[in-house]
C-alpha positions in Angstrom: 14.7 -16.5 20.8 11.2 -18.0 21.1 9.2 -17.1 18.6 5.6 -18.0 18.0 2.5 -16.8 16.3 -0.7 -18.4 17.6 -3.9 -19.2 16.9 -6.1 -20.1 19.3 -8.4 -23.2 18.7 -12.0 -22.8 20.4 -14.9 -25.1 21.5 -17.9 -23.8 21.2 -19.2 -20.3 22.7 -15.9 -19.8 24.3 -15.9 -15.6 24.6 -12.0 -15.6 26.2 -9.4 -16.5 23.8 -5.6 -17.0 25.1 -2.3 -18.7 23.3 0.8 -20.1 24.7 3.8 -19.3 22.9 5.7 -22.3 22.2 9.5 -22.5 21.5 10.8 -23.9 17.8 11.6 -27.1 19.3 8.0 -27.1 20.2 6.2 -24.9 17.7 6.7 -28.1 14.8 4.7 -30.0 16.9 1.8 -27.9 16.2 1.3 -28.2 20.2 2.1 -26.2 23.1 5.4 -26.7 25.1 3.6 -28.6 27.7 2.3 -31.1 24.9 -1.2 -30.7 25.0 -3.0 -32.1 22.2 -6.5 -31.3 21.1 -8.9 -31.7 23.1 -7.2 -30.9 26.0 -5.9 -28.3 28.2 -2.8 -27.4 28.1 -2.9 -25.4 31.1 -3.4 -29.1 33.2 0.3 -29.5 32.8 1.9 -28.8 35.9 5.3 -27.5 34.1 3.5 -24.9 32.6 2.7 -21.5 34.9 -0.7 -20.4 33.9 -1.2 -17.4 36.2 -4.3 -16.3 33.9 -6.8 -14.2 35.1 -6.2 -11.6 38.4 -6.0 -13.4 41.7 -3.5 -16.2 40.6 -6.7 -18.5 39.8 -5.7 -19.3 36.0 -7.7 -20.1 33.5 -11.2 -21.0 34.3 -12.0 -25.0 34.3 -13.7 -26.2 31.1 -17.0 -25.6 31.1 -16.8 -23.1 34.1 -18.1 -19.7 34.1 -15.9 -16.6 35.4 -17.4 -13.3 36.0 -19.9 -14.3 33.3 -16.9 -14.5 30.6 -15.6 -17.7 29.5 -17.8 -20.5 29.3 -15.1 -22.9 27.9 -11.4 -23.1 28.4 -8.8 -23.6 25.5 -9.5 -27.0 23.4 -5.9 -26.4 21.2 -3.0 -23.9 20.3 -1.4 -24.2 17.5 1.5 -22.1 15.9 1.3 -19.7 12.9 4.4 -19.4 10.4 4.6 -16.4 8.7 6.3 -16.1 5.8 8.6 -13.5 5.0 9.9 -12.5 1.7 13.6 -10.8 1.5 13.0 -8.3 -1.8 16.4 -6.9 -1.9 18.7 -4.3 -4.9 21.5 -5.7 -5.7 22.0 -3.0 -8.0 25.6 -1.6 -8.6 24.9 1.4 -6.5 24.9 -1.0 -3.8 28.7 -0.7 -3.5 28.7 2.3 -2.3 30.1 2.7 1.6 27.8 2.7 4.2 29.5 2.6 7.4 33.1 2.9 8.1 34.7 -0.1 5.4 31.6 -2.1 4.5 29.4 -1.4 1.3 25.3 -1.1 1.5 25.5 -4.9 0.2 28.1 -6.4 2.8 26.1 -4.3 5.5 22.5 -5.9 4.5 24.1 -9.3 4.0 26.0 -9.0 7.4 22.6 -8.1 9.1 20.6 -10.7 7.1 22.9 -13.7 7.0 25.6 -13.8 9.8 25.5 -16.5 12.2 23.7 -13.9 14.9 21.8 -12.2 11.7 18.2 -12.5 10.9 17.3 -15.6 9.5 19.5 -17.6 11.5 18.1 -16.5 14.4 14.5 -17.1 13.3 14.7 -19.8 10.3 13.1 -22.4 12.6 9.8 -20.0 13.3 9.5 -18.2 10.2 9.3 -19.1 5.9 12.7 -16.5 4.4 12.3 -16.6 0.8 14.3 -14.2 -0.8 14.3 -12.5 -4.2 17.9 -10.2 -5.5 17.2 -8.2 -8.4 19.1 -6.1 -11.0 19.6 -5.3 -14.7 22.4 -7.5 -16.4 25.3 -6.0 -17.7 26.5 -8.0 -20.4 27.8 -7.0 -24.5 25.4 -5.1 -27.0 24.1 -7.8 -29.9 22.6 -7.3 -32.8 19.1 -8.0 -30.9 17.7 -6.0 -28.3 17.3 -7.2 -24.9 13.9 -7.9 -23.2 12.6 -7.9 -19.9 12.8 -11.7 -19.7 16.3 -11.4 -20.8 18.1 -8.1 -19.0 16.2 -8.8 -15.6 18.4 -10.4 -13.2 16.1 -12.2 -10.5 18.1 -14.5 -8.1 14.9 -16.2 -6.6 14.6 -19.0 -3.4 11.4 -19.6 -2.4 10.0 -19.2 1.3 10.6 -22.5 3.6 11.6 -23.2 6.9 15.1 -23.8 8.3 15.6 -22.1 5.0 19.4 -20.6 6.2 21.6 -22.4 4.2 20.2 -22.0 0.7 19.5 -18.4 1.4 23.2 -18.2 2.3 24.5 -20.1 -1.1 22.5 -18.2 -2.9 23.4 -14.4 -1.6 26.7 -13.7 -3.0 29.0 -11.8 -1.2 29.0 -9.1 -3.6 26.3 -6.8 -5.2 24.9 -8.1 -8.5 25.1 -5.3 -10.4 23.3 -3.3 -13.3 19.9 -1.1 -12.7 16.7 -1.3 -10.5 14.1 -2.9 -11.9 12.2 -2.6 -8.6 8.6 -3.8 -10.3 10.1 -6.9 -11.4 11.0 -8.0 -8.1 7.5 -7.1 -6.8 5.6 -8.7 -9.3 7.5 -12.2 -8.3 6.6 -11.9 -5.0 3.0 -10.7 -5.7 2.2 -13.0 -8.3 3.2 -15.5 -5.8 1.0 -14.8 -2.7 -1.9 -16.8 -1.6 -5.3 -15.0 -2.2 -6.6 -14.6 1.6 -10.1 -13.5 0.3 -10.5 -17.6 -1.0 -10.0 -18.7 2.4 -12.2 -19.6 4.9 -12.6 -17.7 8.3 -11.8 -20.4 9.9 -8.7 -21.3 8.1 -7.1 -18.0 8.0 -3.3 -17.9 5.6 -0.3 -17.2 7.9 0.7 -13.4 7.4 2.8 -12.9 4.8 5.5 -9.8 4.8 7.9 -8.1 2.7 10.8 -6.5 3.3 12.1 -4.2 0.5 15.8 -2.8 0.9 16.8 -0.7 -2.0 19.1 2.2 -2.4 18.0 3.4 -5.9 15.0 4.6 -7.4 13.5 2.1 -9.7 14.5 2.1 -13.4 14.8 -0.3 -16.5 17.6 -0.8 -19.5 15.4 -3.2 -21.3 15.3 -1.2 -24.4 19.0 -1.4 -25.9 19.2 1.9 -25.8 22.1 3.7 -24.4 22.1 3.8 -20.8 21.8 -0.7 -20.8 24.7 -2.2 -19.1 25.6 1.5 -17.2 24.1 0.5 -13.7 22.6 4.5 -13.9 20.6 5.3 -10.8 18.0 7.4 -12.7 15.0 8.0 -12.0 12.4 6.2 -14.3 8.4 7.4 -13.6 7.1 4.7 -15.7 8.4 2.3 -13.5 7.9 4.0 -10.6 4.5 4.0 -11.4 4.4 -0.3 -11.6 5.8 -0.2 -8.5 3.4 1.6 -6.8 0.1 -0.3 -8.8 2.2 -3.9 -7.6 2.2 -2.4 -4.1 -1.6 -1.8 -4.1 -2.5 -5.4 -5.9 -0.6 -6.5 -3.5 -1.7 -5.0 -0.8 -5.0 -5.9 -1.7 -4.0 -9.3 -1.4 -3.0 -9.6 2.1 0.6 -8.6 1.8 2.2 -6.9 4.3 5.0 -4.4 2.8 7.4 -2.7 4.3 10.6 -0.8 2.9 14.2 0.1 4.4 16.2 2.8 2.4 19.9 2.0 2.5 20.2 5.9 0.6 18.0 7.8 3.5 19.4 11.3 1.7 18.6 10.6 -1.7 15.9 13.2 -1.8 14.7 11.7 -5.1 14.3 8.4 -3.7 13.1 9.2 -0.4 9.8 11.1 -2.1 8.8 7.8 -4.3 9.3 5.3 -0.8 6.9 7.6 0.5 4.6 7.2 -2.4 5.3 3.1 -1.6 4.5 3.1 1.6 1.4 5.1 1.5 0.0 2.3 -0.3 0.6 -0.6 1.8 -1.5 -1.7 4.5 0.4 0.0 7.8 1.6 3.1 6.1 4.5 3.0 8.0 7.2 5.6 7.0 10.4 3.9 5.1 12.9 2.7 7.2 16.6 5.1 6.7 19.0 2.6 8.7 22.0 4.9 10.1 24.7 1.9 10.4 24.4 -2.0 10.5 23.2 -2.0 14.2 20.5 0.0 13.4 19.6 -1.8 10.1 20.0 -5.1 12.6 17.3 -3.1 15.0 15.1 -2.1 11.8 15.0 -6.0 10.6 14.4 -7.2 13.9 10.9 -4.4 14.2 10.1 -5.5 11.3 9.7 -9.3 11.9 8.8 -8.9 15.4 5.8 -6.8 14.0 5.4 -10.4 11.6 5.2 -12.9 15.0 3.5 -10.9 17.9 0.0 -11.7 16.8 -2.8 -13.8 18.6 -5.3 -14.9 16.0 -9.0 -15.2 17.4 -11.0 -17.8 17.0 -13.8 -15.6 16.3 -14.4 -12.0 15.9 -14.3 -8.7 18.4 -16.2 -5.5 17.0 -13.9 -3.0 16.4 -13.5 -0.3 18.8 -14.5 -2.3 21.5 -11.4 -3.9 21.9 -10.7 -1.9 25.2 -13.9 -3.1 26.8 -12.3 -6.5 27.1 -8.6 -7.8 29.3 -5.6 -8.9 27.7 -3.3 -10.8 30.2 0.7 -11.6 29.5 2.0 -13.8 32.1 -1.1 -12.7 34.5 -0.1 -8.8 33.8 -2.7 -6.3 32.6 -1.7 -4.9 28.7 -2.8 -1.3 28.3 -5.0 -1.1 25.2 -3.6 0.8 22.1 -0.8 1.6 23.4 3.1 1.1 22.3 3.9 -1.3 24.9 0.5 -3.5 25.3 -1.8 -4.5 22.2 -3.9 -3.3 18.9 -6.4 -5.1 17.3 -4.9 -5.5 14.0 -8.3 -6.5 12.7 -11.4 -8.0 14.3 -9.8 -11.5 14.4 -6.5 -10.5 15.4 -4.3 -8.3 18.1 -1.2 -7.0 18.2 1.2 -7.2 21.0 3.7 -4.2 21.0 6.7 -3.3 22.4 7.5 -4.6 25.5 4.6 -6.9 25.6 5.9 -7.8 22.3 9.6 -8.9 23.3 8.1 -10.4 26.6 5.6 -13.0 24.1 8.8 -14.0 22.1 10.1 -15.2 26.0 10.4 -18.3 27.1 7.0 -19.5 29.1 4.9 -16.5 27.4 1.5 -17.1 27.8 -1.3 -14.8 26.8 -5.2 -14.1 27.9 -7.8 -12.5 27.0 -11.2 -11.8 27.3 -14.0 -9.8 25.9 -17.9 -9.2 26.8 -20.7 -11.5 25.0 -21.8 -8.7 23.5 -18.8 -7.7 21.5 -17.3 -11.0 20.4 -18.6 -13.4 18.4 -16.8 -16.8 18.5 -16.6 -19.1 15.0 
């Protein structure tokens, strides 16, 4: 699969934007598949089939004006990573069956980990880092257990190529114990890069989270009678960090989204909802029926993570539709399941089949908006 995120590199008072996607061979380069390097236009390499604007004319020659709307043609692409973080329960409930003889765990590792799974299939395009959580079980003593101590985090940090230690580290059984859901969060969150630091120009790659759980969050911490037990119960106080790490995280750029392994656990079910009404797409929870559709779900989820073309500048919202967005030299409908968004001003969306088309081989994208409602860097 080719999969690239791009940002486009402008000179000056360009008002059309456009990106190449570049396969993984390529997109470590930092350069398009045809090799262009900066300065120069990557669409002057014969192996590469720029159809561009209607008519079969391409992209406009530097410096040339078409219809009034580009005034310069692309100087550079270069890929965005994003990183992905795995925030996965390895809680004792995970045991439990989930289609025909595999357990929830052996499902999401299948998915996740097999040769054809996840991050194989995208470890060269995007950063896995992965955190497992649970409670410990382990013997009463004579002092009680603290968070530090009865919090099992099994943590690898986000990296390219990053299969193999992903793979050593996720064992091929659940960890056991409770939920401490907030913990895991917190990692993660305490982690991220704070986007509102950053220049507009220099924009952090996206980062997203995938949160699989099948229990509603909980904590033993206490040495009180229920440590050790793995119990499923629901716990409001930490429900409640779970949802204020969502929002601080949130506010920090992060990207959350959540797949329910225990779709008819009515208890669970409400506080996902609570979750997910606090991240920045307010998409639904995921409730995976078997491990092709928990393959599908992972799949959505990441695709969502690389079908984005950052702009070099800034289109006024709501006025996206005023301007053309070409794949391969084919009109996208605007807003639509199968065209593009703007995710922000700086940024669309492709989605659906424009989405899967972009992750091709020999994508290219175009676009181009009116002088009065984008303002290049």
């Amino acid at each position: 699969m080719n999969v690239g995120v791009l940002r486009a590199m402008w000179v000056v008072c360009a008002v059309c934007v456009g990106a190449v996607a570049c396969s993984q061979d390529d997109a470590s380069d930092g350069v398009d598949s045809g090799g262009a390097g900066e300065g120069s236009n990557p669409f002057d390499n014969p192996s590469q089939s720029a159809e561009g604007p209607p008519g079969g004319e391409g992209l406009p020659p530097e410096g040339v004006t078409k219809g009034g709307l580009c005034a310069e043609a692309v100087a550079n692409t270069t890929p965005i990573t994003p990183t992905v973080w795995l925030v996965l329960d390895g809680s004792t409930s995970m045991e439990q069956g989930f289609e025909r003889r595999s357990t929830r765990w052996e499902s999401l590792r299948s998915a996740l980990m097999d040769r054809d799974g996840l991050v194989a299939s995208l470890e060269g395009a995007v950063r896995f880092g992965m955190v497992l959580y649970a409670g410990i079980d382990r013997e009463r003593s004579d002092d009680p257990p603290t968070d530090d101590t009865c919090v099992n985090l099994e943590v690898v940090d986000p990296a390219l190529d990053n299969f193999g230690t992903l793979d050593d580290r996720f064992p091929g059984t659940q960890l056991g114990g409770w939920t401490p859901t907030d913990k895991a969060l917190e990692y993660v969150v305490d982690n991220l890069p704070v986007t509102n630091e950053a220049s507009p120009d220099q924009l952090p790659d996206p980062t997203y989270v995938i949160l699989a759980t099948d229990g509603a969050p909980n904590a033993r911490c206490d040495g009180g009678g229920g440590r050790g037990s793995g119990s499923s119960a629901f716990d409001a106080a930490v429900a409640a960090r779970v949802l204020d790490v969502t929002r601080r995280g949130t506010e920090m750029g992060m990207e959350l989204f959540i797949v329910s392994l225990a779709g008819n656990d009515a208890t669970l079910r409400a506080h996902l909802n609570e979750v997910a009404a606090q991240t920045t797409s307010k998409t639904p929870p995921f409730e995976p029926a078997d491990r092709a559709d928990l393959v599908d779900t992972l799949q959505t989820i990441v695709s969502g993570a690389s079908c984005q073309i950052d702009l070099n500048g800034e289109v006024e919202r709501g006025a996206e539709c005023d301007g053309e967005v070409l794949l391969n030299g084919n009109a996208l409908d605007c807003g639509s399941d199968d065209g593009f968004r703007l995710r922000n001003t700086r940024t669309l969306q492709l989605t659906g089949t424009a989405c899967r088309s972009f992750l091709s081989e020999g994508s290219q994208i175009y676009a181009s908006f009116n002088c009065t409602t984008f303002r290049p860097d």
